[in-house]
C-alpha positions in Angstrom: 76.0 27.2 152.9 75.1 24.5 155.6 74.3 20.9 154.2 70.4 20.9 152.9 69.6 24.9 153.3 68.2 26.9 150.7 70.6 27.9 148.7 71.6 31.6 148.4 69.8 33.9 145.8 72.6 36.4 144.9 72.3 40.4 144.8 74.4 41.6 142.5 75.5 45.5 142.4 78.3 48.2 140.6 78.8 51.8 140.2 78.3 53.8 137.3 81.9 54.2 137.1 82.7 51.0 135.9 80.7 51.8 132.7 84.1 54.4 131.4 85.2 56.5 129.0 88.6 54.4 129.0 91.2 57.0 130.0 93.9 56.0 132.2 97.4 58.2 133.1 98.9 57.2 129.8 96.1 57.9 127.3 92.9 60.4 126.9 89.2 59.0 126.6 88.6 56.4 123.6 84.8 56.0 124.2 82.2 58.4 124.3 80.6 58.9 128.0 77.8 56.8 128.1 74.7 59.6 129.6 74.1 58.9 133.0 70.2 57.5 133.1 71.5 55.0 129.9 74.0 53.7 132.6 70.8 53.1 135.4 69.0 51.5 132.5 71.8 48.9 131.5 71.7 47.6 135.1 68.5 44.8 135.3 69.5 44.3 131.4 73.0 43.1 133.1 70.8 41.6 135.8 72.2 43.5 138.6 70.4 44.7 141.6 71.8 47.8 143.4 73.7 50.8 142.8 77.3 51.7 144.6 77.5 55.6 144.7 80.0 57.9 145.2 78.4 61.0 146.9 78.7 63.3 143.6 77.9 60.3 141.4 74.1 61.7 143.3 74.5 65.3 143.5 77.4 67.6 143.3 79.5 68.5 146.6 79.0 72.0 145.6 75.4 72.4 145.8 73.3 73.8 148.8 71.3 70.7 151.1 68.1 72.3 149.4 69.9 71.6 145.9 71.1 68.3 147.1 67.7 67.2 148.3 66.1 67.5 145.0 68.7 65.9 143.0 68.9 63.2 145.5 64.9 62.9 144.9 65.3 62.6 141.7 68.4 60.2 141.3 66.1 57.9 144.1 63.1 57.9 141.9 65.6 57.0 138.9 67.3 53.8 140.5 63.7 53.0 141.9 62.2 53.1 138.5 64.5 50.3 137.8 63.5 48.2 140.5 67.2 48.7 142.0 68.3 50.2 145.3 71.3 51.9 146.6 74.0 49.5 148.3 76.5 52.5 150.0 77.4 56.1 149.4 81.4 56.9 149.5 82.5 60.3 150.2 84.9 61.0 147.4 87.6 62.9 149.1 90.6 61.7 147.1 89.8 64.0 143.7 89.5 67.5 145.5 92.7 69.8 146.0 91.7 69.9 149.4 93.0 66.5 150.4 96.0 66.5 148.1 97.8 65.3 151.2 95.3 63.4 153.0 92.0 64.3 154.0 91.3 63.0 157.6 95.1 62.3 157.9 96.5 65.7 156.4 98.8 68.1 158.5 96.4 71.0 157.4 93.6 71.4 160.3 91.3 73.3 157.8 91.6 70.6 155.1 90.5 68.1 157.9 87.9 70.0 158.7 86.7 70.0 155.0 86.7 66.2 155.1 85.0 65.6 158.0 82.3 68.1 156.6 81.9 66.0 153.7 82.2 62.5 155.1 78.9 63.9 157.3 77.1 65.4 153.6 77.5 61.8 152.3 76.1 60.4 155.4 72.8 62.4 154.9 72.9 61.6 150.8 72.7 58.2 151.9 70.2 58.6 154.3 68.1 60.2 151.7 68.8 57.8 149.0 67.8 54.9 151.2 70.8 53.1 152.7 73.0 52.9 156.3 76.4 52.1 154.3 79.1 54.6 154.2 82.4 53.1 152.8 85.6 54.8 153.3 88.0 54.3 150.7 91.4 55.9 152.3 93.2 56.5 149.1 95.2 59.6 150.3 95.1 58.8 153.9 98.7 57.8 154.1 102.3 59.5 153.0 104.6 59.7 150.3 107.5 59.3 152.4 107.5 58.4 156.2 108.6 61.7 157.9 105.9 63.6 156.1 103.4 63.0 158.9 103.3 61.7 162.2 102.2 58.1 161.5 100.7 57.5 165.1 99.0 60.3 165.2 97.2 60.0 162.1 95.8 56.3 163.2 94.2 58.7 166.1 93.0 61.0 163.3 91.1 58.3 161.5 89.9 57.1 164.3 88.1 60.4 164.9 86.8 60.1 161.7 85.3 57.0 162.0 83.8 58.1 165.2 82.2 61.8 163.6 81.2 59.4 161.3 79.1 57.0 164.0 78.1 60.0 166.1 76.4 62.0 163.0 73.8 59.1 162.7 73.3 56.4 165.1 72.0 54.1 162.3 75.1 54.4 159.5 76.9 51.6 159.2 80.6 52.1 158.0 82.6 49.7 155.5 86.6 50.5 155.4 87.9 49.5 152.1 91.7 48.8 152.6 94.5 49.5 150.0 98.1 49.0 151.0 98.8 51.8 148.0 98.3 54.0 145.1 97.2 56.7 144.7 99.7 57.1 148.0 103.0 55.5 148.5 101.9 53.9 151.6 98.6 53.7 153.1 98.2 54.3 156.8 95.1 51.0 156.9 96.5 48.7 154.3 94.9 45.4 155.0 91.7 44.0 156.3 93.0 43.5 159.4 94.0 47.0 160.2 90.8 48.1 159.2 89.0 45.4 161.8 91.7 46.5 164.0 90.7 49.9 163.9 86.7 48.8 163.7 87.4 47.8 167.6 88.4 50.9 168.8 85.5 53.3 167.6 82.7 54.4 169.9 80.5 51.0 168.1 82.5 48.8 166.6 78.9 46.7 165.9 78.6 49.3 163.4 81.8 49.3 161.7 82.7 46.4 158.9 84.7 46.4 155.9 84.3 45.6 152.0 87.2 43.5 150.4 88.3 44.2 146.9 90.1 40.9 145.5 92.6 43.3 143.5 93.9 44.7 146.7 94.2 42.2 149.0 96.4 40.9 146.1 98.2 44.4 146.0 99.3 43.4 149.5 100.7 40.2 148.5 97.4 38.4 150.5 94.8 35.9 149.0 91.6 37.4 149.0 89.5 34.4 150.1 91.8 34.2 153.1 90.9 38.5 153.6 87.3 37.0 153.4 87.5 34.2 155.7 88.9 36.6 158.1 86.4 39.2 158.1 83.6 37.0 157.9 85.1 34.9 161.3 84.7 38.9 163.0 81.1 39.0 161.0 82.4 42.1 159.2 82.2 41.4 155.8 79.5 43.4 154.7 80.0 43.7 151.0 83.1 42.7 148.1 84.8 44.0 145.3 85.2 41.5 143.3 88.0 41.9 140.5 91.5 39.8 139.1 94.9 41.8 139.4 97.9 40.4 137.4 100.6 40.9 139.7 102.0 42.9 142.1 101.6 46.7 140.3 98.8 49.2 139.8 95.7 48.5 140.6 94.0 46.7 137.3 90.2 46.1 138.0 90.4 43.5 135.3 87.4 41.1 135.5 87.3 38.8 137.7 88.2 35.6 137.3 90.4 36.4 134.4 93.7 36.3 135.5 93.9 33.3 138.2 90.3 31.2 138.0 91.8 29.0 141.1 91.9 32.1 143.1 88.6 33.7 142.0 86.7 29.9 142.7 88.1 29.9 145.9 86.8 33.3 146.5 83.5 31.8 145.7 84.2 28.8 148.2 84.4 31.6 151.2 81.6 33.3 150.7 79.3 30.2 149.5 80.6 28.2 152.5 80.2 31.1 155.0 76.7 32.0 154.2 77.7 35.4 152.5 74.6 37.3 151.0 72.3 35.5 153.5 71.8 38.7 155.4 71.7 40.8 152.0 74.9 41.7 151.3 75.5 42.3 147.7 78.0 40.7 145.3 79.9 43.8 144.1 82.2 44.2 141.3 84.4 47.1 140.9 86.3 46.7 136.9 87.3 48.3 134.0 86.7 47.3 130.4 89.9 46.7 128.6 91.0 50.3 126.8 90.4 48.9 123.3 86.7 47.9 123.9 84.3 49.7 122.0 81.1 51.8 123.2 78.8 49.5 122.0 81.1 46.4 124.2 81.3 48.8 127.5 78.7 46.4 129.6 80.8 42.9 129.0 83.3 43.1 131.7 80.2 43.4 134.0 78.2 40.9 132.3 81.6 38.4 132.1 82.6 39.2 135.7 78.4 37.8 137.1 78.9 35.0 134.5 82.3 33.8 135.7 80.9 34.1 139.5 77.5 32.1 138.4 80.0 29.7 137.2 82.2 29.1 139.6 79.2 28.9 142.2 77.9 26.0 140.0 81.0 24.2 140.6 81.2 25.2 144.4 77.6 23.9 145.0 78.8 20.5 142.5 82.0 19.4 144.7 81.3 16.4 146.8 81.5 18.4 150.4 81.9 14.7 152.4 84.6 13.9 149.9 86.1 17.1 150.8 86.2 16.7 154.7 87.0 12.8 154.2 90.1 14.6 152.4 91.1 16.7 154.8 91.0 14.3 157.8 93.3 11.9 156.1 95.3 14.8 155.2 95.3 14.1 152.0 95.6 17.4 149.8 97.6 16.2 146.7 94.0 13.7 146.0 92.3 17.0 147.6 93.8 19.5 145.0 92.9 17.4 141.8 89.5 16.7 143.0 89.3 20.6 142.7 91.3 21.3 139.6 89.2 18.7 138.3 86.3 20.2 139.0 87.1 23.3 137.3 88.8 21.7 134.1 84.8 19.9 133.9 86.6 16.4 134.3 
């Protein structure tokens, strides 16, 4: 935020999977599923303002467009109810048996053609539901072990995809979430910058962004601010997932700020500093409640994860920014670093 502007007024969204059942590889569900319009409802209590959908979290795959249009109708008038909107529609390609291997990426021509087909369904859900975001989560587009596929061709494949993608509607905009793994041994677009790399080469790259998820950029050994800083310097940071991740192993979703509250603040920092929601991008979180949280508890994470963020904005907008650039021009960081560790401590 530039010296004396207004400051930013936050939009805050989620999907309805982050309010779970609590199942995970090693254990069944311990919580009962919280019914789908309750989960709409607890959004403005949580004060949140958009929804992130998967394309069957609006309609099954497996109904006809005339099917699909009603349900989508309905699910509309729902969120709108609520005074909330819809932030993005993913195609979820990674569950169905079909892209076991890959969807866009797989050495089956038929189950590519599936994938395309559905990538272009979730483009029109979105388009009825009310928004221009597609994101692309990649979760199977990459190989188990490296002489499974041919790894240059596949870039080509996505490519494609991305492109069927643009071509289906002139106004759908497309965010690549990157992953460097799991559910896949190797992803094929691991980091932000192969997605932005890849953003260049479509048919309109003006079209193509990505959203950054704090827990993998950290998967990739990467500071997420510094995945931030990056996109927003190519103005393609169109959306985050923002989460903590304790270590290098499977992706935790644990809530942010939780696990390094240096990291998450300067997280924070990036976006405040670069004018992040000023074009109404949404702060999104994407985390699980810990396995041992009760029904009645399965909203906290979300409510913790918007407090810790509100928090650490406080102390963003409260550090003296001509202290910090007298700092940095007399190089020095050691008085620079306990001006901010003091500022989070509340010294």
């Amino acid at each position: 935020m530039a010296q004396g502007a207004t400051p930013t007024v936050y939009r805050f969204s989620f999907g309805p999977w982050n309010i779970s059942t609590g199942s995970d590889p090693f254990g069944p569900p311990v919580r009962k599923e919280v019914e789908y319009a309750e989960k709409i409802r607890s959004y403005k209590k949580l004060g949140f303002d958009a929804v992130q959908f998967h394309d069957d979290d609006i309609v099954p795959d497996d109904w006809s467009w005339p099917e699909k249009l009603k349900g989508i109708a309905s699910v509309k008038n729902m969120i709108e109810g609520e005074g909330l909107f819809a932030e993005f529609v993913a195609p979820r390609l990674w569950e169905d048996a079909r892209t076991i291997d890959g969807g866009f990426t797989s050495n089956s021509e038929s189950d590519r053609k599936y994938a395309l087909d559905r990538a272009r369904r979730s483009v029109d859900i979105a388009r009825e539901i009310g928004t221009k975001n597609i994101v692309l989560w990649l979760a199977r587009e990459g190989s188990y072990i490296r002489e499974a596929k041919d790894a240059k061709a596949a870039i080509g494949r996505l490519l494609d995809a991305f492109n069927a993608i643009l071509e289906h509607d002139p106004e759908a905009r497309i965010l690549g979430e990157a992953k460097p793994n799991e559910p896949m041994d190797q992803a094929y677009l691991p980091t932000v910058g192969h997605m932005i790399g890849l953003a260049y080469k479509t048919i309109d790259p003006s079209r193509v962004g990505v959203v950054i998820e704090s827990a993998h950029s950290i998967l990739a050994g990467l500071d997420p601010s510094d995945d931030m800083a990056y996109a927003l310097w190519h103005d393609k940071l169109w959306s985050v997932h923002l989460n903590d991740q304790n270590g290098l192993k499977y992706d935790q979703d644990k809530t942010f700020g939780s696990v390094d509250l240096r990291r998450a603040f300067d997280q924070v920092w990036v976006l405040e500093k670069s004018g992040f929601g000023t074009k109404g991008e949404c702060v999104g979180l994407d985390i699980k409640a810990m396995r041992t949280t009760v029904v009645e508890d399965s909203t906290l994470h979300l409510a913790n994860s918007k407090a810790m963020f509100l928090r650490l904005l406080d102390i963003v907008r409260g550090v003296d920014e001509a202290k910090v650039q007298e700092l940095r021009s007399k190089r020095q960081y050691e008085q620079l670093e306990m001006m901010i560790l003091t500022a989070l401590t509340g010294g």
